[in-house]
Structure formats: structure tokens, C-alpha cells
C-alpha positions in Angstrom: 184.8 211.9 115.6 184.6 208.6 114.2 187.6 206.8 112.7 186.7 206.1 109.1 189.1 204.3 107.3 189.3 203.5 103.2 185.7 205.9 103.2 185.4 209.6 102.7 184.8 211.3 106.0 182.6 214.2 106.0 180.4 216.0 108.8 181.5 215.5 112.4 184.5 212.9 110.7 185.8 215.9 109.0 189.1 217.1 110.6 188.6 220.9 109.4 191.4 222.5 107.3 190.5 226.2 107.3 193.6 227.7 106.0 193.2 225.4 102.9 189.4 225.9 102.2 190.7 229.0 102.6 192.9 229.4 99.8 190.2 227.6 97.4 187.8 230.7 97.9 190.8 233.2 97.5 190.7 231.6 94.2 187.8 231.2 93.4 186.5 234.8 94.5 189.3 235.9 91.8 187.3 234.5 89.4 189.7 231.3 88.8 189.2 227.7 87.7 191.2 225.4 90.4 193.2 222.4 90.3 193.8 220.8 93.9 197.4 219.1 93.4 198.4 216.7 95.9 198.9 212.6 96.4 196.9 210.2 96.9 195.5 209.6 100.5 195.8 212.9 101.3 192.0 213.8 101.4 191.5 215.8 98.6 187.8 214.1 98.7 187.2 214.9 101.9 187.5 218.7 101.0 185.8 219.1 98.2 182.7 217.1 100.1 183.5 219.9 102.9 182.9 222.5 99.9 179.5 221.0 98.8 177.9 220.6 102.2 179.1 223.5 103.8 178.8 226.2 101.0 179.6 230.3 101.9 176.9 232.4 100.9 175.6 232.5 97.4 178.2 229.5 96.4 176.7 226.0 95.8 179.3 223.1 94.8 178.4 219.7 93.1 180.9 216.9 93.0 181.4 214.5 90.6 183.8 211.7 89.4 184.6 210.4 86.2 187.2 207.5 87.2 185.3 205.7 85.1 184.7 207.7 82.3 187.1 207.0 79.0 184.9 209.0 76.1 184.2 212.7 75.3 179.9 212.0 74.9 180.2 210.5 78.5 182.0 213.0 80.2 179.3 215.5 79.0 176.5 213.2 79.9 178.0 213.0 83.3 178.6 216.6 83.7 175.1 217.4 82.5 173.7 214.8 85.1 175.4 216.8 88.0 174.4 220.4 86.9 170.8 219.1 86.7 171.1 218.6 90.1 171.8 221.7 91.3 169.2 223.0 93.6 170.0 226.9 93.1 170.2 227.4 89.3 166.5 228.4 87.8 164.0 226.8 86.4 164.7 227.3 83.0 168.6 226.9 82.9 167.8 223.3 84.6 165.0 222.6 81.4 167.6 223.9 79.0 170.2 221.3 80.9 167.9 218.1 80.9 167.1 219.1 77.4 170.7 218.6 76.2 170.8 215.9 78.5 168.2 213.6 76.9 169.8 214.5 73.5 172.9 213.1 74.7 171.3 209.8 76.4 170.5 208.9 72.9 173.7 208.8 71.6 174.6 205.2 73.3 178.2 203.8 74.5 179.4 204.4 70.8 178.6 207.7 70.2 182.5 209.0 70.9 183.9 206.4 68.2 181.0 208.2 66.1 182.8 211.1 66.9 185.9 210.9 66.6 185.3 210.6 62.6 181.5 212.1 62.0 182.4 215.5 64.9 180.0 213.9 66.8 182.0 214.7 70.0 182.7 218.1 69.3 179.3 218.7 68.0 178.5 218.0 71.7 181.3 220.0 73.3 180.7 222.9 71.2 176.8 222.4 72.3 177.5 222.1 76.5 180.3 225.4 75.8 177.1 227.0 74.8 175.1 226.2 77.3 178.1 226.9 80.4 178.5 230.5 78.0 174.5 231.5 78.3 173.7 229.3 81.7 171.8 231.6 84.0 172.9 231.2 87.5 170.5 233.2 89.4 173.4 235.2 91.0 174.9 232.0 92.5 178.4 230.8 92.1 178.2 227.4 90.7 181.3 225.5 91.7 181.7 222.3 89.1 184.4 219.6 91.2 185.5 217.1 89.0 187.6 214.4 90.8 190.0 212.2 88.8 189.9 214.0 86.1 193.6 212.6 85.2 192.3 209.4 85.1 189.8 210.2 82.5 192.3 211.6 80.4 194.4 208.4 80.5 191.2 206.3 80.1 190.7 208.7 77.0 194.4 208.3 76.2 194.5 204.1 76.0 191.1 203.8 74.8 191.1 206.4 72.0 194.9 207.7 71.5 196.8 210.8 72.1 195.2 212.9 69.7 192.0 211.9 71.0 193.2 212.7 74.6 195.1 216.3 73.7 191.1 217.2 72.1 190.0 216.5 75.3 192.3 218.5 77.2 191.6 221.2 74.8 187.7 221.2 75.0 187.6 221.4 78.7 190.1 224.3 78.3 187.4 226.2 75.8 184.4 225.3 78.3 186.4 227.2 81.1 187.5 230.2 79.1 183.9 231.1 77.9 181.9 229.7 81.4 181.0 233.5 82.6 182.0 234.6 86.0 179.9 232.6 88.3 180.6 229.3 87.1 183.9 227.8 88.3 185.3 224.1 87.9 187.7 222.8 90.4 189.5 219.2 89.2 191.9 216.8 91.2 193.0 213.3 90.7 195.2 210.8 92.3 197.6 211.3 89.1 199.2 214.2 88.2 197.6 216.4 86.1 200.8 218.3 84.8 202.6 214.9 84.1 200.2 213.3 82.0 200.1 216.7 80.0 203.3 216.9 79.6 203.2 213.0 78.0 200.6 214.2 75.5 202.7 217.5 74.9 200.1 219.4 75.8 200.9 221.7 78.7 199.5 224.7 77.5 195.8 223.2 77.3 196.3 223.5 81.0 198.0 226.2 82.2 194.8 228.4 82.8 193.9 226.8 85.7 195.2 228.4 89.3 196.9 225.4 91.2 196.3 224.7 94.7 199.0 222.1 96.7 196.9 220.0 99.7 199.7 219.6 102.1 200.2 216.7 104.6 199.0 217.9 107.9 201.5 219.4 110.3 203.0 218.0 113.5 200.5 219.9 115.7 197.5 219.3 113.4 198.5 215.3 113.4 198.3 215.4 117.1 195.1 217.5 117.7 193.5 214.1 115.1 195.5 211.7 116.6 194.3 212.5 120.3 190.9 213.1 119.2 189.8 209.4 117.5 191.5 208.1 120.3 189.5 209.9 122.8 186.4 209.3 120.8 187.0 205.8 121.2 187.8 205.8 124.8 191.1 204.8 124.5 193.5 205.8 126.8 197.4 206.5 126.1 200.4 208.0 127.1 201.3 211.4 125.4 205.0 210.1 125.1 202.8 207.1 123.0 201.1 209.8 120.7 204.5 211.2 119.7 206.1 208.0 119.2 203.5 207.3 116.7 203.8 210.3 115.0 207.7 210.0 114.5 207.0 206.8 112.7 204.4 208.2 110.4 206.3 211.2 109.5 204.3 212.1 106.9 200.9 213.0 108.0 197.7 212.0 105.3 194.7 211.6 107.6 194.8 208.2 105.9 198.0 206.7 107.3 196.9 208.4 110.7 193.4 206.9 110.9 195.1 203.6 109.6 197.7 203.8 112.5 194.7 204.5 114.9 192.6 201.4 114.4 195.4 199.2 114.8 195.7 200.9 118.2 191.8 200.7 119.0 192.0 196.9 118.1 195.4 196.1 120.0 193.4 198.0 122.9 190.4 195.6 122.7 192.6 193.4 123.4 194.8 193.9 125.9 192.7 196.6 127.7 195.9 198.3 128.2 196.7 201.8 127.6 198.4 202.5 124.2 202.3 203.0 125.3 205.2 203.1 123.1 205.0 199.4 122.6 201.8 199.2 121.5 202.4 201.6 118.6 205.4 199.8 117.7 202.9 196.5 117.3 200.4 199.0 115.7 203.1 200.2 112.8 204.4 196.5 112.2 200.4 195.5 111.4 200.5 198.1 109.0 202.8 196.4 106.7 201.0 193.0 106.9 199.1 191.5 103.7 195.2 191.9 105.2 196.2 195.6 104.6 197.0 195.1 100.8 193.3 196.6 99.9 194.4 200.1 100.8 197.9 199.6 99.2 198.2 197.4 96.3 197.5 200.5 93.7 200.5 201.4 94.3 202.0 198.9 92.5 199.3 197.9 90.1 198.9 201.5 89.3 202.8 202.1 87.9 202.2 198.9 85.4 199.1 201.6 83.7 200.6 204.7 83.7 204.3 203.7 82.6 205.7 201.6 79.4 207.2 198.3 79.9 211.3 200.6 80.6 209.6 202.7 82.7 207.8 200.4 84.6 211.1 198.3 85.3 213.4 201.4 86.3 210.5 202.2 88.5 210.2 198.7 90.3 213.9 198.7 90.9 214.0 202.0 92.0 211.3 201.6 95.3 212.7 198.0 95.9 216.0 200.0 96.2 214.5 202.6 98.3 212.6 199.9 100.5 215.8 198.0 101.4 218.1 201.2 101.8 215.6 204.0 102.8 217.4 206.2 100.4 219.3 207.0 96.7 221.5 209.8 95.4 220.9 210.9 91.9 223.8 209.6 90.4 222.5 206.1 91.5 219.2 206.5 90.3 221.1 207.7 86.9 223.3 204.6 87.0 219.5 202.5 87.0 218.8 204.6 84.5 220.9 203.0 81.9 221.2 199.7 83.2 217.0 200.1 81.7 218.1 202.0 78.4 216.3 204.8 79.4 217.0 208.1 78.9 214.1 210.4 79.8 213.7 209.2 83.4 213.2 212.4 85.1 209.4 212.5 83.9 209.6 208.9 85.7 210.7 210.8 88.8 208.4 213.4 88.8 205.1 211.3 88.1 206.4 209.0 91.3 206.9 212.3 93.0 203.7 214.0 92.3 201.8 210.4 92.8 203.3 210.4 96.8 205.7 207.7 96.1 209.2 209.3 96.5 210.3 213.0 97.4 213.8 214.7 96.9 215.7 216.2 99.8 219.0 217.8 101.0 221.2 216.8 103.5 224.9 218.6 104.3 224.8 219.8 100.2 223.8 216.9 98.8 220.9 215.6 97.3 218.6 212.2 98.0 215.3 210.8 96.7 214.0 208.3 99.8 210.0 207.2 100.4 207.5 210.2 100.9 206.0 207.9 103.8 207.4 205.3 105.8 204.0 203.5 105.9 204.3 203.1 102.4 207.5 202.0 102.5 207.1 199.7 105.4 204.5 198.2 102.8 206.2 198.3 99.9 209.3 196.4 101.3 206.9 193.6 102.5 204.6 193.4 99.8 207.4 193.1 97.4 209.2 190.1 98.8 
């Protein structure tokens, strides 16, 4: 197993997750439409590339993202693109497909703005729900997995406003409730799906879809990983070393593991010792330091997009708090609360929550919001000086 940090591992790099893939076909063998909820990091990628190159019988999966994407015409040129590519569906549902799709390739960058005032952008959503309604399958399940699909409803959202986004929201909710039987979508995002709904006030264009939580891995799993890119890269260590490590991570994303991993590979370049409890502690600190600021820095920028200029500020202050003093009671974070004039701050918590950021806890009967991960803390409380 190679140790492939910042890219998507898939094949052989693929740490398997049974129990979760699963769930997914529990779901979708019920006949549901999916969203994977879970933080950033935590390799929701990585699975639903599992899914499309290692499909069960008579499923085929085709991923796609629309990061990128902030209009309606896009998003169905996109999503045309991907079910063209399909290699199971007939002939004549993939003519019908690139038919639509060279209608839609006409339309230009301006055709949502069109749109929003001529219908042009329902006019095509009411089109690509006829098609998903009548699509022929050949008895395959086609699994559609759209990833960062939140974003694209922000991008929507700041581009085009929150009617334009709520529309959105509800299109995609009418393309699932008419797609027959064996067509399934499956959306994730690094943002929370339920929290930007619940800005636009528009839960219930959601609440078809059957959620599925991506945990962190568990102690056990984090060791089988850990001690296998280290043995793949002919490092030796100590067990006691191994452990160590893990205590320090305490919140297991493949991510901070791998990360954790090549700073260990590199210090064992070059001291040619074996990884000890030392090491790892030289491994963590490396963590924090500014080369690493490529895999962290969206964390901050990202709270400056997806909050107003009061949220944004209780925000900061609250994970500056957190980095200094590892952890807050309610009441405190209350107390920031007003000292921003803001008063709903719990959708503040929640998004932070949901993003990976903070998590809530009890100790001894009372409650305390502290970092999800101490790598991130250890880089936020650096970064931040």
C-alpha cells in the first residue's frame, strides 16, 4: 500500500471499509437515494471511487463533481456528460442522452441568467426529469455520485441568490422522486448538506434522501493502516511507537494518519533509525509547521465563504479559544456570543460541527465543545499566531 497523501487513493491504496460499503448497498437495494455525511478528510472520495471500480453485480456507478459548478444549465450539462459515459446503459438511452446533451452545449455560460427570467433552466430540468423518468437501463442499477454537491448550492446561492438556490434544491428533489427504481444518486460534500438547507429554509427539499454517517476509523482499524504504509515502506518501529502515534491523532481520517506517516518515512531517511516514541513526537510537531498549510489552510479560508462578517468573527474567536485552551463550556461560548451581537449562533456550531472543526462532549455531567482533531488543532493554534 502506497502512502498517498492530498490524492484520492484507490486500488491497492484503498484501505477497505466493508461494513460502510456495506450500509450504502443496504440502501441502495431499498430503493433509496443516499447522502454520505461526514467531514472533510475523512475519505468520502475514496469510497465512492471504491463503488465505481469495484461495482456488485448488475450495479455500475459513475462519479462526478460539480465544485465548480454555480448554475442550473451546467449542472445538467455535467450530469448529462457522466451518464453518457456509462458503459452499461443501451444504445438508444445513450443517443437519447447525447441528444439532450448537444442541446444543452448550445446554450453557452449564460444560459442560467436566461433562465432564471425566460424558464430556460427549468425548461431543461423538466427535460433531464424526463429523460431519468423514461431512461432505459437495461436491468442495471445506475448509481449517479455527485460529490460536493453543497458547494454547488452555495456557488448557486452567491452567484444567483436564495431563491435561485431553494429552485435548485427543489429540482434535484423532483429528478429523484420520478428516476424509476434502478437509477439511484448518492451526493456528499465537504459542507453540510442539512446546514446549508436549513440557511435557505429549505429542509424539506431534502429530507427524501437516506443519510449515511462515514465515521473516523477505529482504534484497531487505525493500527491495521498505520502498520501497513509503514511496512510497505520498509520502515521499522516499535509497537509502543505505533500507539503513541495514535493517542496523539485521536481522531482517525486516513488523512491525518497518512499525513502523520510520511513525516515518519522522511524522519526515517534520515536518521535510519527505527521510529520510537521520539520520532513520532518530531513527526506530530512537523505537522503543525507552515510547508503543511496546502492541506490546511481551507479551514480558515473556507469559514470567511460560508459565514457573514458576525459569524465569521464569533467563529475565529471561538477556535483561537479552543487552540489556546483545548476546550469551552457552553455558557462561554454563549458569553462570545454576545460579545459579537449574535444571537443565532447554534447554526454557527453546528456547521463547525458537521464541517470537522469542533465536536461536543460530556464529562462528570457537564458539557464541552473542544477540537474534533488535535492535528487540526495543533495547526490551527500555529497557523493563527
Amino acid at each position: 500500500m502506497r502512502n498517498i497523501v492530498g490524492q484520492t487513493p484507490r486500488g491497492s491504496d484503498f484501505f477497505p471499509r466493508d461494513n460502510l460499503v456495506r450500509h450504502i448497498y443496504t440502501r441502495l437495494n431499498a430503493g433509496a437515494h443516499v447522502y454520505l455525511a461526514a467531514p472533510r478528510r475523512i475519505g468520502k472520495t475514496a469510497i465512492m471511487r471504491y463503488l465505481e471500480d469495484n461495482p456488485q453485480e448488475n450495479y455500475e456507478f459513475k462519479y462526478l463533481i460539480t465544485a465548480s459548478v454555480d448554475n442550473a444549465d451546467t449542472y445538467v450539462q455535467v450530469l448529462l456528460e457522466s451518464l453518457h459515459k456509462l458503459k452499461k446503459l443501451p444504445r438508444r438511452s445513450l443517443e437519447a442522452i447525447g441528444s439532450f446533451l448537444s442541446r444543452i452545449n448550445q446554450v453557452g455560460a449564460a444560459g442560467f441568467e436566461v433562465g432564471l427570467s425566460q424558464g430556460q433552466a427549468t425548461d431543461h430540468f423538466a427535460e433531464l426529469e424526463s429523460l431519468i423518468r423514461t431512461l432505459d437501463t437495461g436491468g442495471t442499477t445506475v448509481v449517479i455520485m455527485i460529490d460536493e454537491f453543497p458547494q454547488t448550492v452555495e456557488n448557486i446561492l452567491r452567484e444567483h441568490g436564495a431563491d435561485a438556490a431553494e429552485q435548485f434544491l427543489q429540482f434535484n428533489r423532483e429528478i429523484r422522486h420520478e428516476a424509476p427504481d434502478r437509477i439511484r444518486f448518492i451526493f456528499t460534500g465537504s459542507i453540510g448538506l442539512l446546514t446549508m438547507a436549513e440557511r435557505l429554509d429549505a429542509t424539506v427539499h431534502i429530507n427524501d434522501l437516506n443519510v449515511v454517517e462515514i465515521p473516523p476509523l477505529s482504534r484497531a482499524e487505525a493500527t491495521t493502516l498505520t502498520k501497513m504504509l509503514l511496512d510497505d515502506n520498509d520502515v521499522s518501529y516499535d509497537d509502543a511507537a505505533v500507539e503513541h502515534l495514535l493517542d496523539k491523532i485521536s481522531w482517525f481520517i486516513t488523512f491525518h494518519i497518512q499525513l502523520a506517516v510520511q513525516e515518519l518515512i522522511d524522519d526515517y531517511v534520515d536518521t535510519n533509525e527505527s521510529v520510537n516514541v521520539a520520532a513520532v513526537d518530531r513527526a506530530f510537531a512537523k505537522i503543525g509547521e507552515r510547508r503543511n498549510d496546502i492541506y490546511f489552510a481551507h479551514y480558515s479560508s473556507r469559514l470567511k465563504i460560508i459565514f457573514d462578517d458576525r459569524e465569521y468573527d464569533f467563529a475565529l474567536d471561538l477556535l483561537d479559544k479552543l487552540a489556546r485552551e483545548d476546550e469551552c463550556a457552553p455558557q462561554h461560548i454563549r458569553d462570545l456570543s454576545h460579545t459579537h451581537n449574535l444571537e443565532n449562533y447554534a447554526i454557527v456550531l453546528r456547521t463547525l460541527a458537521f464541517d470537522g472543526y469542533i465536536f461536543e462532549y460530556e464529562t462528570d455531567g457537564d458539557t464541552y465543545y473542544r477540537f474534533t482533531s488535535p492535528v487540526l488543532r495543533l495547526w490551527w493554534g500555529n497557523y493563527m499566531r
